[in-house]
C-alpha positions in Angstrom: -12.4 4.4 6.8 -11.2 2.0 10.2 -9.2 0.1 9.8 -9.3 -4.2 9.6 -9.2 -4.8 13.3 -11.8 -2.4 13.3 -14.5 -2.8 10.4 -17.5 -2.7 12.4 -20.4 -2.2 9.2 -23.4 -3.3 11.4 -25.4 -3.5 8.7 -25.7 -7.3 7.5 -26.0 -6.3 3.7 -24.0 -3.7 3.7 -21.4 -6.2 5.5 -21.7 -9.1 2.7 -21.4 -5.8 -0.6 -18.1 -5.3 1.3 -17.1 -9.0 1.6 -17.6 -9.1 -1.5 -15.9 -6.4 -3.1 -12.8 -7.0 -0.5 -12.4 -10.4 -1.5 -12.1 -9.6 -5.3 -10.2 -6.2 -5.8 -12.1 -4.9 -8.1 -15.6 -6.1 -9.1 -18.3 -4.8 -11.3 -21.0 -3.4 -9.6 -23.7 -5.0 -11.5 -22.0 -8.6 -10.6 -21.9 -7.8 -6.7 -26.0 -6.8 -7.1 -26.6 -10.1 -9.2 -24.3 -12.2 -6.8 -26.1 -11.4 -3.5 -29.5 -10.9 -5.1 -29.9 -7.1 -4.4 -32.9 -5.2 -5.4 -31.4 -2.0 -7.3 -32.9 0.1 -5.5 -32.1 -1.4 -2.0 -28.8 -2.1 -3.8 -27.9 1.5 -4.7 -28.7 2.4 -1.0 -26.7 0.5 0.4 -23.5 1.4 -1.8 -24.3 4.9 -1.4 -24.1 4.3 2.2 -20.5 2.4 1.9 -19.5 5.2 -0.9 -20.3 7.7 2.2 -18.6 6.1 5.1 -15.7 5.5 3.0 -15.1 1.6 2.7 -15.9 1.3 -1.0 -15.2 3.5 -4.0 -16.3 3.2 -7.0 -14.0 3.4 -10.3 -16.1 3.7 -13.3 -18.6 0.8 -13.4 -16.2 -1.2 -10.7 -16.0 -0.8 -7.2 -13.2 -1.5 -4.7 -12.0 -1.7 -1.2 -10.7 2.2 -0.3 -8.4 3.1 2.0 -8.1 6.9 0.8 -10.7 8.2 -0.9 -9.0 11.5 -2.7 -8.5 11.8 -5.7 -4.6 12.2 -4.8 -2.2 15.2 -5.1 -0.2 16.6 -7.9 3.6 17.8 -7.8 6.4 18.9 -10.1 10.2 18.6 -9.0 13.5 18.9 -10.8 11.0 19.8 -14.1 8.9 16.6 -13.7 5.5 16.5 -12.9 4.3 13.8 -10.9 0.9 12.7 -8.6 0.5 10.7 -5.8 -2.9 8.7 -5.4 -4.1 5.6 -3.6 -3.4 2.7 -5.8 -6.1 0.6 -7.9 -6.2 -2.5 -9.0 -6.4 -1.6 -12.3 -2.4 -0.8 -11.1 -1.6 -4.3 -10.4 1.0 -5.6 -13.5 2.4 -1.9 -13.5 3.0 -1.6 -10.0 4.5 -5.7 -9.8 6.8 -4.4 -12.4 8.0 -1.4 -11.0 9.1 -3.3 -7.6 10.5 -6.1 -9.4 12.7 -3.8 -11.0 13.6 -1.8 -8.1 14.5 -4.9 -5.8 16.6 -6.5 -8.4 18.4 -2.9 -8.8 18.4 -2.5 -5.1 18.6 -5.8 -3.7 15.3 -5.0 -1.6 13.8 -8.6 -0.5 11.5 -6.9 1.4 9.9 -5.4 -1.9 10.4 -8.4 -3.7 8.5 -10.4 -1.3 5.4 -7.8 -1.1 5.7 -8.0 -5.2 5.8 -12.2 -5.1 2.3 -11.9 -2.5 0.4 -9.1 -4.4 1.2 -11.0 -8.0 -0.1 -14.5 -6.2 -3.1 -12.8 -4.9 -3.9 -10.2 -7.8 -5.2 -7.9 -5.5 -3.8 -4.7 -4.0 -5.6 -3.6 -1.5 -6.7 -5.7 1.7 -8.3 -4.8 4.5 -10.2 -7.9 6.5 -9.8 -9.1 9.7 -6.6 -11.8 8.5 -5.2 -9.3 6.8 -5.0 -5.3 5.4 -2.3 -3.4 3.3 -2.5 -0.3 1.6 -0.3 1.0 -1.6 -0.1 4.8 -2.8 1.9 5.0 -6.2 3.6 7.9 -8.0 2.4 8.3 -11.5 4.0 10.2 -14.7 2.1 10.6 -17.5 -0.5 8.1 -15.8 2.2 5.6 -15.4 3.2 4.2 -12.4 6.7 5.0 -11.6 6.5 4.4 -7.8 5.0 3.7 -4.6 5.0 3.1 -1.1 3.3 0.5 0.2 2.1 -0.4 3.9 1.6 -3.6 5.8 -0.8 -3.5 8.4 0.0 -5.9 11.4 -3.9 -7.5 12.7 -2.4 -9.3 16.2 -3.6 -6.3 18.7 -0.6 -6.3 20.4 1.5 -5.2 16.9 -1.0 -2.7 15.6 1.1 0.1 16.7 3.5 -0.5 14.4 3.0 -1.3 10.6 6.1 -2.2 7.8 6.5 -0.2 5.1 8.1 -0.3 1.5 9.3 2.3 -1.1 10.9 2.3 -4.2 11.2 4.6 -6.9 12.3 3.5 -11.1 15.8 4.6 -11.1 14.9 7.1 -14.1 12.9 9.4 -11.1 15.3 8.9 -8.5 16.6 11.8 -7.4 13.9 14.1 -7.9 12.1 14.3 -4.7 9.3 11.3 -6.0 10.9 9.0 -3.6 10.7 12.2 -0.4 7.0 12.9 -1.2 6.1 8.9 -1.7 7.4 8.6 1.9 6.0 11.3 3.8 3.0 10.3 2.3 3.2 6.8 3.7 4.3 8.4 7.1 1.7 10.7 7.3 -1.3 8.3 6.8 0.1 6.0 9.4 0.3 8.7 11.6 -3.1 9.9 10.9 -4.2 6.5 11.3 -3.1 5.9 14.6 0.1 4.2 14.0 3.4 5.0 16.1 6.1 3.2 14.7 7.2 2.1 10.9 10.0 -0.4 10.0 11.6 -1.4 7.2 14.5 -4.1 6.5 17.5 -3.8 4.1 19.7 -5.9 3.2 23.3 -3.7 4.8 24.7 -3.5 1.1 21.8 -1.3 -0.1 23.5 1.5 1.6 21.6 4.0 -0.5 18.3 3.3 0.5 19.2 3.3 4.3 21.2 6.9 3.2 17.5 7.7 2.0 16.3 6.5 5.3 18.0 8.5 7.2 17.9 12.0 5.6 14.1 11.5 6.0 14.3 10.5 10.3 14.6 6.8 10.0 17.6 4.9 12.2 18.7 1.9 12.3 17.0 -0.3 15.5 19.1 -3.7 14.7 20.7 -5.6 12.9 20.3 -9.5 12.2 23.8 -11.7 11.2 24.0 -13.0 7.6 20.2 -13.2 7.3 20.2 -12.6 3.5 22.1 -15.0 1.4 22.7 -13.1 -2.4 24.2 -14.8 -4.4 27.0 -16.4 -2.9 27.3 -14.1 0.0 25.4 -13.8 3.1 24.4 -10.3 3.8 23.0 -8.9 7.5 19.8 -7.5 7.5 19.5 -4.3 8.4 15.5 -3.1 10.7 15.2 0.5 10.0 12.5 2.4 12.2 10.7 5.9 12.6 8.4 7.0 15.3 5.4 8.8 14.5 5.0 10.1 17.5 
């Protein structure tokens, strides 16, 4: 699938099932026939079509926006089996949860904020021409327990880069969940044409930007009391990694 700044379905119907679906998160397919006054067989062509090219999938009578349309990857580490898929939005009030928890453990504002816009919305995934983001969680036990989560810049002369955030429960730290979220995240910016990823601490979450760097990252700069936390002001530390 292209990416926002470049969605180019020619098709006019094919355009508005995709509207559609993009503007809701997850919609039953029956309701986007009904809604735009589809045929079913003209209907079922044309959501084969999308199905094909990869811009809608389809998760049991719903359909959605898709970014990634495998069926994700399993893994076990330290004795604990985990997978890594593309998030749905049947993920939504798990995966709010799971960064909530991890910013207020972590002091990640970055997180917090993504959690705070995703909760507001109550949709996932975007991908329009305002605005496109893409989530892949770690699940245990079909629970989410992770993610990382991508933010996908539309001004042309920023779509080089894209911000990124990852957390992990503090139960599965420290057992390569947080490693494999990340290179996951790296590796579909890269494949998507991306060269550069940040990410910005707060300089008292020196664990995460320890995490950081035994993965490549570095620290690009550095902005003066940015953060207020309480009552202190805290810098603001932009981590970065090039993908090329």
């Amino acid at each position: 699938m292209e990416l926002a700044q470049h969605v180019e379905i020619e098709d006019r119907d094919r355009k508005d099932i995709y509207n559609y679906v993009e503007r809701r998160g997850s919609v039953p397919a029956a309701e986007v026939r009904l809604e735009l006054g589809f045929e079913e067989a003209a209907f079922g062509h044309h959501l084969a079509v999308l199905r094909r090219d990869g811009y809608v999938r389809k998760v049991d009578d719903d359909l959605e926006i898709a970014f990634d349309t495998g069926s994700g990857t399993s893994h076990e580490s330290a004795g604990t089996p985990f997978r890594i898929r593309t998030a749905r939005q049947a993920d939504l009030s798990g995966l709010v949860g799971v960064i909530r928890q991890v910013a207020k453990e972590r002091s990640y504002i970055e997180a917090e904020t993504v959690a705070d816009v995703i909760d507001y919305e109550e949709i996932l995934l975007r991908n329009n021409e305002l605005n496109s983001r893409v989530f892949f969680v770690a699940t245990v036990d079909e629970q989410v327990v992770g993610w990382v989560h991508l933010d996908l810049p539309e001004t042309e002369k920023l779509e080089h880069t894209a911000k990124l955030t990852v957390g992990v429960l503090e139960e599965y730290q420290r057992q390569g969940i947080g490693g494999t979220l990340l290179e996951k995240g790296m590796s579909w910016a890269r494949e998507n044409g991306f060269e550069k990823l940040y990410n910005s601490l707060p300089a008292t979450n020196e664990e995460a930007m320890a995490f950081l760097e035994n993965n490549g990252w570095h620290t690009e700069a550095a902005r003066k009391n940015h953060y207020r936390i309480g009552e202190e002001y805290v810098d603001e530390v932009m981590m970065a990694a090039s993908l090329t």
